[in-house]
Each structure stands twice: as structure tokens, then as C-alpha cells.
C-alpha positions as CSV (number, residue, x, y, z in Angstrom):
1,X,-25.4,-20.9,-118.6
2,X,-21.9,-21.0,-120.2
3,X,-23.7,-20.5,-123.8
4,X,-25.8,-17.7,-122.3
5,X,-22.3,-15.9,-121.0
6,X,-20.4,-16.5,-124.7
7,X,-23.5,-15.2,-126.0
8,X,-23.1,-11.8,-124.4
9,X,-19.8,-11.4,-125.0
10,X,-20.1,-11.4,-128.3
11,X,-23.0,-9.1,-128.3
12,X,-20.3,-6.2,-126.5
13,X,-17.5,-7.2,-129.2
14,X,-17.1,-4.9,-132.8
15,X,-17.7,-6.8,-135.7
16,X,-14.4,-8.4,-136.6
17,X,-13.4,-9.3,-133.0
18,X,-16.3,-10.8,-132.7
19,X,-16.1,-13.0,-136.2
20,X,-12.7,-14.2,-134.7
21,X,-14.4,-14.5,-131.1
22,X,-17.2,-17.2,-133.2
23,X,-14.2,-18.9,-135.2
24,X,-12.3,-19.7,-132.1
25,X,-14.4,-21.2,-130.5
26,X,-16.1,-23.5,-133.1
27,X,-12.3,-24.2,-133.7
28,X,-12.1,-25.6,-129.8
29,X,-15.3,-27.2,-130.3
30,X,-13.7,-29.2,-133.2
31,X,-10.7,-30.2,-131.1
32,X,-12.7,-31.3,-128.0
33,X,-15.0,-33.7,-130.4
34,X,-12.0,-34.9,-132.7
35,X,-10.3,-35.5,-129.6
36,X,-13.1,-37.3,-127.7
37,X,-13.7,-39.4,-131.4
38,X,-9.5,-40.3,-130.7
39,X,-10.8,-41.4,-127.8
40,X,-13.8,-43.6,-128.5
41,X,-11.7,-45.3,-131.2
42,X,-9.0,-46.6,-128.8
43,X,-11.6,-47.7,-126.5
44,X,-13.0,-49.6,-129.2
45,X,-9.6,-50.8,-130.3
46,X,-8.9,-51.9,-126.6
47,X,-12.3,-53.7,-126.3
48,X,-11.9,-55.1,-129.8
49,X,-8.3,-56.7,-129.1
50,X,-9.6,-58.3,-125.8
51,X,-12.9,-59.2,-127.1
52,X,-11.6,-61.4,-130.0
53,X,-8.2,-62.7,-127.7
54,X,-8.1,-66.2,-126.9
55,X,-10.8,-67.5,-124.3
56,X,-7.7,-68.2,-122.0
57,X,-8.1,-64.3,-121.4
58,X,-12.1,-64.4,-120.7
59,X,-11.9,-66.9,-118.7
60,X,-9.6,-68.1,-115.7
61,X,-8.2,-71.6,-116.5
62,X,-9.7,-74.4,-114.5
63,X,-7.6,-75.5,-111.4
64,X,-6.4,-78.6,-111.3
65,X,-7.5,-80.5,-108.3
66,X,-4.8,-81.2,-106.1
67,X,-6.1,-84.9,-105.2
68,X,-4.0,-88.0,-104.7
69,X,-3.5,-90.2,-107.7
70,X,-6.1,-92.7,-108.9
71,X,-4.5,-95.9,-110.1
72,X,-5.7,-98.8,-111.6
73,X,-5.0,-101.5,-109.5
74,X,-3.7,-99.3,-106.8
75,X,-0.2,-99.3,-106.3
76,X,1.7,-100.8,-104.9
77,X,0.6,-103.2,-108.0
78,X,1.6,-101.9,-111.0
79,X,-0.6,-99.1,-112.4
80,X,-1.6,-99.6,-116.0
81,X,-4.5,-96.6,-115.7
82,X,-4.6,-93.1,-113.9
83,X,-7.7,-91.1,-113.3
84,X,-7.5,-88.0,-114.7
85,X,-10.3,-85.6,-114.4
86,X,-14.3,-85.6,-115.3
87,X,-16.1,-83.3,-117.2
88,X,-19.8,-82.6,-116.0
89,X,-20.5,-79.4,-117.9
90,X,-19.3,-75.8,-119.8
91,X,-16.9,-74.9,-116.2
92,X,-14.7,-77.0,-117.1
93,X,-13.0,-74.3,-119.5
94,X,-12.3,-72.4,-116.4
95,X,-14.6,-69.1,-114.6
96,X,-14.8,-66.4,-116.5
97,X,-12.4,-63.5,-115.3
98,X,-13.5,-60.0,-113.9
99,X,-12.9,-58.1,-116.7
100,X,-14.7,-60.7,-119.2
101,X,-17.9,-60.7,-116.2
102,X,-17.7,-56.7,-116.1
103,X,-17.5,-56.6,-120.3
104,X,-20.7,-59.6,-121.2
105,X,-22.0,-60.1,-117.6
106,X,-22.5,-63.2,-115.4
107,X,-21.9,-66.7,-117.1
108,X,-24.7,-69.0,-117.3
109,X,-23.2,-72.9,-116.5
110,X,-24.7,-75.3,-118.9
111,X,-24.8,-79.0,-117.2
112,X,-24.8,-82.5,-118.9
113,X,-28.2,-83.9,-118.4
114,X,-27.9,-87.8,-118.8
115,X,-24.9,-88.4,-121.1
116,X,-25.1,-91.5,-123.1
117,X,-23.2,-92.4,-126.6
118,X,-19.9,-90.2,-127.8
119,X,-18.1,-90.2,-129.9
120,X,-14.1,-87.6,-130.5
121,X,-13.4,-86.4,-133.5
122,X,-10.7,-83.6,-134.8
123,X,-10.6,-82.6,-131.6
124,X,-14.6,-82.3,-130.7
125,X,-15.9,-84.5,-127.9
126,X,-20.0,-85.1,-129.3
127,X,-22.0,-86.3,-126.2
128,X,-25.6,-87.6,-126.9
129,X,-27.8,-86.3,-124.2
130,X,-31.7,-87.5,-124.4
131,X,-32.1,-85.1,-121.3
132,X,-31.5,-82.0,-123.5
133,X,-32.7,-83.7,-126.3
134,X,-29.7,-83.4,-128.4
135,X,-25.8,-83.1,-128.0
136,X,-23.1,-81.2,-126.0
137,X,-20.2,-80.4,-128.1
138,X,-16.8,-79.9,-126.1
139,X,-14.4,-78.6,-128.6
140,X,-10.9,-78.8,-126.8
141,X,-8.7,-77.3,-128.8
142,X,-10.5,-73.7,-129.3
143,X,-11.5,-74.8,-125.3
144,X,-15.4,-74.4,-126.3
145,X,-18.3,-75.6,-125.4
146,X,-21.6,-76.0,-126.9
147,X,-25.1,-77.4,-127.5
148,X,-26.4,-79.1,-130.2
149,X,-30.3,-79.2,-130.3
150,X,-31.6,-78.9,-133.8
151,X,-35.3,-78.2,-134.6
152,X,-38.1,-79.0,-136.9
153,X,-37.1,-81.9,-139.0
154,X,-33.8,-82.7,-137.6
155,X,-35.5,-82.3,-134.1
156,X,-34.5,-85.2,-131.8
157,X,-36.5,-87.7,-129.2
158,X,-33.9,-89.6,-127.6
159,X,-30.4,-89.5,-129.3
160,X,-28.6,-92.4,-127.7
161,X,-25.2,-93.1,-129.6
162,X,-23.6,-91.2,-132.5
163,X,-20.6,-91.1,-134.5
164,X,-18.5,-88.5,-137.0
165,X,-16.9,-88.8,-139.9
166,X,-13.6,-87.4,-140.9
167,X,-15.5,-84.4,-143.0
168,X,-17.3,-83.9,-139.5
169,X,-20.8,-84.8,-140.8
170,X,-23.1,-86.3,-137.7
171,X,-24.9,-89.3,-137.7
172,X,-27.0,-89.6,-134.9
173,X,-28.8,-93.4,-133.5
174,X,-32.1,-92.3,-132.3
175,X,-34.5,-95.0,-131.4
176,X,-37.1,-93.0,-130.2
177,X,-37.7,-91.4,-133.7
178,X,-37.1,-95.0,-135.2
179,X,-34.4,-93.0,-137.3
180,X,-30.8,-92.6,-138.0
181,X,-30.7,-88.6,-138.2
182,X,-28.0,-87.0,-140.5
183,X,-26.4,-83.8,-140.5
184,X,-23.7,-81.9,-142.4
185,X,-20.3,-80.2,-141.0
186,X,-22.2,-77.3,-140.0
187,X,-25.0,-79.2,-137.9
188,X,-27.6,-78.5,-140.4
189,X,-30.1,-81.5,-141.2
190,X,-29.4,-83.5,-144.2
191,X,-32.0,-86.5,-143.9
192,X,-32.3,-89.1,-142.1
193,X,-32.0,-93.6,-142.5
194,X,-34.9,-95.7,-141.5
195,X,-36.2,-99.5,-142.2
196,X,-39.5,-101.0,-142.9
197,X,-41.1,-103.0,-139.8
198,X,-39.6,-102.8,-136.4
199,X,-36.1,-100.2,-136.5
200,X,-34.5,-98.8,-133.5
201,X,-31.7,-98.0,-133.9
202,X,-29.2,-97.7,-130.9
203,X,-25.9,-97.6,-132.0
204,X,-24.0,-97.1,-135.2
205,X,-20.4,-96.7,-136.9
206,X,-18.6,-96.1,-140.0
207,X,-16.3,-98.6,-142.0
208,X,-14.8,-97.3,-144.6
209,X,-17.8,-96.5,-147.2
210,X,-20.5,-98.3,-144.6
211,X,-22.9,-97.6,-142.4
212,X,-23.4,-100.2,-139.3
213,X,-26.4,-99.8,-137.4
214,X,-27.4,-101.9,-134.2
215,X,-31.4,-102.7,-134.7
216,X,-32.5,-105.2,-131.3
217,X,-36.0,-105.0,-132.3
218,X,-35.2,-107.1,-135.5
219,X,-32.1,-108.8,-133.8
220,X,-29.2,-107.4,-136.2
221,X,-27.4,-105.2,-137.6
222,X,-28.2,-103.1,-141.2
223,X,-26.0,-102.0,-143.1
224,X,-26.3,-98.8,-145.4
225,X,-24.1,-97.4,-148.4
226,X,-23.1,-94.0,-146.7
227,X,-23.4,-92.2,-149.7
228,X,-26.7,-93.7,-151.3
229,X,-27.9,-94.1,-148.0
230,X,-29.1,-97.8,-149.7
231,X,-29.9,-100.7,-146.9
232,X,-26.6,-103.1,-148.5
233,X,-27.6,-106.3,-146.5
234,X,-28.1,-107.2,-142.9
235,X,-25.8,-108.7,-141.0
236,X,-25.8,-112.0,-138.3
237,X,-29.3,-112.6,-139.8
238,X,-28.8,-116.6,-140.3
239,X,-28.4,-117.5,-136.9
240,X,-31.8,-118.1,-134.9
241,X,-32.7,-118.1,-131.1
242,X,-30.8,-120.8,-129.8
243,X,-27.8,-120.7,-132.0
244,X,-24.6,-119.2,-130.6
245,X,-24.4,-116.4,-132.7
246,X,-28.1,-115.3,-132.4
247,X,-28.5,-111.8,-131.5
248,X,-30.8,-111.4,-128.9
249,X,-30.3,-107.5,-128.2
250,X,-27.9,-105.9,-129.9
251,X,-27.3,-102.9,-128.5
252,X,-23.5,-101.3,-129.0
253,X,-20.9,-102.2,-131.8
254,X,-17.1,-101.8,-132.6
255,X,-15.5,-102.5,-135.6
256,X,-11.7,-103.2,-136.0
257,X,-9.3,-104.5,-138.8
258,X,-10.7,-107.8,-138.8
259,X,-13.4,-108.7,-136.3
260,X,-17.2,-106.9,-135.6
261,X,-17.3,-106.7,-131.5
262,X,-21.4,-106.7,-130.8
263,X,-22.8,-105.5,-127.4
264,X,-25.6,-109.1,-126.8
265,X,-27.5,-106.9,-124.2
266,X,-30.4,-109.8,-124.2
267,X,-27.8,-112.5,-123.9
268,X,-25.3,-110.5,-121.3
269,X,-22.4,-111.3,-124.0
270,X,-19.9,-109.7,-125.9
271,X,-20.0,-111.6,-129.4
272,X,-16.9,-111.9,-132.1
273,X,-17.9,-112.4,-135.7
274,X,-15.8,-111.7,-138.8
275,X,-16.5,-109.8,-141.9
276,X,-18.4,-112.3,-143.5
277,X,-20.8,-112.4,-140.5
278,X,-19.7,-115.7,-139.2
279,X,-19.6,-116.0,-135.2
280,X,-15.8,-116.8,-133.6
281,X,-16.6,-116.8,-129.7
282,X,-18.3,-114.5,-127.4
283,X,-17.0,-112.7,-124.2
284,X,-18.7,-113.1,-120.5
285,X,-21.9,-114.4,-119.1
286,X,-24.5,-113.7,-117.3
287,X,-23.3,-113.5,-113.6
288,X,-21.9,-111.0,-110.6
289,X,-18.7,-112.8,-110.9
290,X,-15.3,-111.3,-111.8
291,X,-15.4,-111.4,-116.2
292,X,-19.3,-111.4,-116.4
293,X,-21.6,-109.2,-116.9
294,X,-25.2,-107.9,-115.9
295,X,-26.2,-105.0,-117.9
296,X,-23.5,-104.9,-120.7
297,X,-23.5,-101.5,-122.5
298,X,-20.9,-100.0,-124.4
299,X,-17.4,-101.3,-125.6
300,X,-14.4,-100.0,-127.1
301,X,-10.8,-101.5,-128.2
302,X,-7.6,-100.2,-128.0
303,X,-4.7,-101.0,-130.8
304,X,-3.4,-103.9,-129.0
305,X,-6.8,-105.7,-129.3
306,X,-7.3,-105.0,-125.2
307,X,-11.4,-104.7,-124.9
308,X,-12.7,-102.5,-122.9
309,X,-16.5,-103.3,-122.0
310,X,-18.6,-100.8,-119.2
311,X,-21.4,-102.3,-117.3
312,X,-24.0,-100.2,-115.5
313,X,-25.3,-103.0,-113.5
314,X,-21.2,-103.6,-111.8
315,X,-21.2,-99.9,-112.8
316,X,-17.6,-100.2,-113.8
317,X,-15.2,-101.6,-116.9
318,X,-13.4,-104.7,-117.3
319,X,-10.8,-105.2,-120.0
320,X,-10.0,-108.3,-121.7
321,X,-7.5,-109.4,-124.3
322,X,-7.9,-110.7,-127.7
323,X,-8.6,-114.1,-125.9
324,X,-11.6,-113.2,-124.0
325,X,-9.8,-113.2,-120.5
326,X,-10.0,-110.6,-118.3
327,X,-6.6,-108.2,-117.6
328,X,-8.7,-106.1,-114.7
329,X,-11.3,-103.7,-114.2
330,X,-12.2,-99.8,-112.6
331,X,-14.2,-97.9,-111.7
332,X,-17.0,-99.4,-109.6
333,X,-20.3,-97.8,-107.6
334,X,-19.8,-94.1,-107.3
335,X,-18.2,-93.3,-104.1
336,X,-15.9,-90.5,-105.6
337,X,-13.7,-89.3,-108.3
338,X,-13.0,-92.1,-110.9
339,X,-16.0,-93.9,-109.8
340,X,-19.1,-94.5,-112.2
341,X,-22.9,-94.0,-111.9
342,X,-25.0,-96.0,-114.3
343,X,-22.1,-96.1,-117.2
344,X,-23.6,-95.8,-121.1
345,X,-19.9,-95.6,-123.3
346,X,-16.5,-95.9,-123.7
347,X,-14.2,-94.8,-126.1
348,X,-10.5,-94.7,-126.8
349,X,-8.9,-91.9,-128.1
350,X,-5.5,-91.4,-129.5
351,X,-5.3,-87.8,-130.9
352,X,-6.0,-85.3,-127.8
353,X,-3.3,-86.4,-125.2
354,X,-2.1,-82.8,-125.0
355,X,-4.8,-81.6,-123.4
356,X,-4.9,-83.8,-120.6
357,X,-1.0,-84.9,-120.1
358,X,-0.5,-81.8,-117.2
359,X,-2.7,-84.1,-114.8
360,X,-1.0,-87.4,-115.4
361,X,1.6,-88.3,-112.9
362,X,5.4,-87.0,-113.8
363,X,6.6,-90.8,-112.4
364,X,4.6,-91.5,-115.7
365,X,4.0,-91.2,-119.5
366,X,0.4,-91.4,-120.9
367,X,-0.8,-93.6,-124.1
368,X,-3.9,-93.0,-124.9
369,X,-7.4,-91.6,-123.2
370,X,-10.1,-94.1,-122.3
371,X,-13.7,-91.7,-121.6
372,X,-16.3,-93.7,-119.9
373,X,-19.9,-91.9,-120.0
374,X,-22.1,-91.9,-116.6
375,X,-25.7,-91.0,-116.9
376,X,-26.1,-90.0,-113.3
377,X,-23.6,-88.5,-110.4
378,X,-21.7,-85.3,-110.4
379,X,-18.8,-86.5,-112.6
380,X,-20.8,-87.1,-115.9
381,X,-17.4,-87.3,-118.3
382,X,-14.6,-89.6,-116.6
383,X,-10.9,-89.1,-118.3
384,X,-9.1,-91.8,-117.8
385,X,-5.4,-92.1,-118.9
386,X,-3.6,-95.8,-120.2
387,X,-0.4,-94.9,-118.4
388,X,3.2,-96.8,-118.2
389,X,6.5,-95.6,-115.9
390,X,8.8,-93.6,-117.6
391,X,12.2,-94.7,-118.5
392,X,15.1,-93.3,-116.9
């Protein structure tokens, strides 16, 4: 209608009037669209500035649970390690705010499966999963979270432990491909490690130029140059069933400065070798008693030497010193929060206290992180924290 009314009116103007009639209007017509483009711009601007702002902004940070202190012993002992937290899946960056729900719509929750081997590095948390089939990545310092399940040749079966290297390239322990898989910085798949005859692979780590791979089919360790990828040698191959240092099982490794900690799972032991491959002493037995063990799994030391082994038949870990004697233990059956169902890992981290200090206790100062995998229960990811008092 309002076209057909201008119409008319400029069918009753003269000539010029009506020329002038035609150019104001297409003049008014120019100001209402450059004004609505002003418009759509700064929307976009506004959109654009949130959009790209920290995920703080998009999502609500996660509330801290406002539980009692866990300590380890209990007070009034003297507390050596706090519970911290657990991590069970992508809500533990927080729920994502109104405006952030309103903008890209409801958040889908991604869960851990059954968490097995990890492994932290510059700031990533990797978390092999063999019910997804792959890895969850929890990147803590852009407070990310993400999952890792690559396809066609680099597809995995059962990826079980893992480890990254300081250029972030992945090597994955996957013994139901019979393969160590490798992939580069930016996940893609570079190739993969295998043996002739029986390989299954369950466990490896890096030293220095080296590749160390558990193998309990064959009942050692191989060795690989991690740049040819070329076997080097084996390793705790001259002992034989009977012999201290025979390898029944061995499932989980650690390596420090000077001595090669192996996970016996067949002889429910924690054996010592050195470099050269010749057996020191072993840790535990076979028993329910405190300092044995009945389904050993993965171990982990700190920089004082203190060894941290989790079982998932006690479903807890105990921590010994360099001596083989027990200091104490946590966790146990899952009952609550810094309990453990069916325990795979542990690991000791150094480098991401900040992100965990604002639930340690204030009476306290934290050391170091110890994260203990649990492949069933609703606390998949426990954060521990090695704590001691602050000084006054």
C-alpha cells in the first residue's frame, strides 16, 4: 500500500516537483539501508568479540564442591595427601552460560568411557579410553576438552597406555592391533612399531632417544630407536622362568635416572633392574596383606624416589620408598569421593599445580599432583595433591 500511495502522489506533482519528490525518497531509502548495514555490522562486531572471548565467558566456571577435606591418613595423623577433585568428563570446564546456550544451543556432555593409561604433557592431560576407541584430551590451560579417535590407518582397537614427547607427537600401546601407533603434533597418523611373533604391546615410555615397550606375550621389554623406529635390543631377556628377574607379565614401566621400575603382573611384583638390564630387588608379593599386591597395574615415582603403585584388586595405591617399604596407602573400594573403582594408572605431575591449588586446603601448600585412573564409577579422573603444612 504505501508504494501504491507514493505512486499517486507523484502522478498529481509537475515535472520538477516530482523529480525532487523521486530523489528524496531514494535519498531516505539510502539512509534507512546504510543505517540498518551500521547496524548489522555492530551486531556482528558484538557477536564476533564474545564469540572468540575466553571460554571463561561461554561457559560458567565449575563450582567447587564445598565437601570436607580428604586426607591421607586422616588427621589427626599427619596428612601427607589431599583429595582434590575428579574429572569424569567435558563438565568439568564449567556449564555453559545463557548467552553462550541462546548463541550455539544446548551443550552435548561428552563422558569418559573406561579410562585406562595417561599420560600430561604441556599442559594436556591424554587419557586412553578403549570404550571410545581412542583418547580424551583435557587441555587445561585453554580449559578444553576433546576427543581423539582417528580413522582409517591410525584407527584404534584397544588403546591401553600412551605417552608424549616434548614436540607433542603421540605414541599410543595398543595390544589389540599388536601395534605401537604413532602420530604427529597435530594427531595425524605417522606409522606405526610392531615385532615378529607374539607383540602386545601394553605400555611404553620415552628415554631420551628410546623407545621402551612392555611386550608380556614374549616376557620383555623392546626397545626401539625413536627416530629410525629400529628394534635396538630387548631388554631382561636372559633371565628364564624361575629366575628372580624373569618377567612373567610385564605389563606397566617407569623409568628414572638410574633404575627401570617393571609392573610383574604374572608374578604380582614390582621389579628394580638397572640400565644394563640386571635385576636389584623387587617390591611386594602376592597376598591381601598390607605391602602386597593382587592385581598390580600401573606405577609412577615422584623425585624423592617414593613409588607410587595402584592396584585394582585392593582398588587403591600404596607408596613405598626407595627401599621397598611401604610409607601408606589411599584410596580403597569406591564408597565416595577419593575412592577408586578398578584403578588402571598413576602419574605424577609437576608442571600444572595452578590449576588445581584453589581446592587444596589454605592450612596447606601443594607439591605436586598424583592422577590415579578408574575404569569404572562416577569419578573416572581422581586429583590427588602431595601436600605439606605451611610455615608460619
Amino acid at each position: 500500500m504505501p508504494g501504491i500511495i507514493k505512486r499517486n502522489i507523484i502522478k498529481q506533482l509537475p515535472g520538477c516537483q516530482a523529480k525532487n519528490y523521486i530523489l528524496k525518497v531514494k535519498t531516505e531509502r539510502m539512509r534507512n539501508t546504510r543505517g540498518s548495514t551500521i547496524i548489522i555490522i555492530f551486531l556482528l562486531g558484538v557477536f564476533s568479540v564474545f564469540a572468540t572471548s575466553c571460554a571463561s565467558f561461554m561457559h560458567k566456571k565449575a563450582k567447587i564442591k564445598k565437601t570436607e577435606a580428604i586426607f591421607y591418613p586422616p588427621l589427626p595423623d599427619t596428612a601427607h595427601l589431599q583429595y582434590l577433585t575428579s574429572i569424569s568428563g567435558s563438565d568439568f570446564m564449567g556449564k555453559r552460560t545463557k548467552f553462550a546456550t541462546f548463541i550455539m544451543g544446548a551443550e552435548d556432555v561428552s563422558n569418559m568411557v573406561k579410562p585406562y593409561g595417561m599420560n600430561i604433557s604441556n599442559g594436556k592431560l591424554y587419557i586412553c579410553d578403549p570404550g571410545i576407541g581412542g583418547l580424551e584430551v583435557i587441555d587445561f590451560k585453554n580449559n578444553k576438552y576433546s576427543n581423539f579417535t582417528p580413522g582409517s590407518t591410525g584407527q584404534l582397537k584397544s588403546p591401553l597406555n600412551c605417552f608424549v614427547d616434548k614436540n607433542d607427537f603421540l605414541y599410543v600401546a595398543d595390544p589389540g592391533r599388536h601395534e605401537l601407533v604413532l602420530y604427529d603434533s597435530l594427531g595425524n597418523y605417522t606409522g606405526k612399531i610392531t615385532d615378529t611373533g607374539n607383540f602386545k604391546p601394553t605400555d611404553v615410555m620415552i628415554d631420551g632417544d628410546e623407545l621402551w615397550v612392555t611386550n608380556p606375550d614374549n616376557h620383555r621389554l623392546n626397545i626401539y630407536d625413536k627416530h629410525t623406529k629400529q628394534l635396538l635390543r630387548y631388554f631382561a631377556e636372559d633371565y628364564g622362568p624361575g629366575d628372580d628377574g624373569f618377567l612373567y607379565s610385564p605389563y606397566n614401566i617407569f623409568i628414572t635416572a638410574d633404575i627401570i621400575y617393571i609392573t610383574d603382573f604374572g608374578d604380582f611384583k614390582i621389579k628394580k633392574f638397572d640400565r644394563s638390564g640386571k635385576f636389584l630387588s623387587s617390591i611386594g608379593s602376592y597376598g591381601t596383606g598390607v605391602g602386597q599386591f593382587v592385581r598390580p597395574k600401573g606405577i609412577a615415582c615422584d623425585r624423592d624416589g617414593i613409588l607410587y603403585v595402584v592396584d585394582a584388586g585392593f582398588e587403591n595405591a600404596q607408596m613405598f620408598n626407595e627401599k621397598g617399604q611401604l610409607l601408606m596407602y589411599f584410596g580403597g573400594p569406591y564408597k565416595g569421593p577419593g575412592d577408586m573403582w578398578l584403578p588402571a594408572k598413576v602419574i605424577v605431575d609437576y608442571d600444572n599445580l595452578d590449576y588445581f591449588r584453589k581446592y587444596v586446603d589454605p592450612k596447606y601448600s601443594l607439591n605436586y599432583l598424583v592422577i590415579v585412573s578408574n575404569q569404572y564409577g562416577p569419578d573416572k579422573i581422581n586429583i590427588y595433591g602431595a601436600i605439606s603444612p605451611v610455615k608460619n
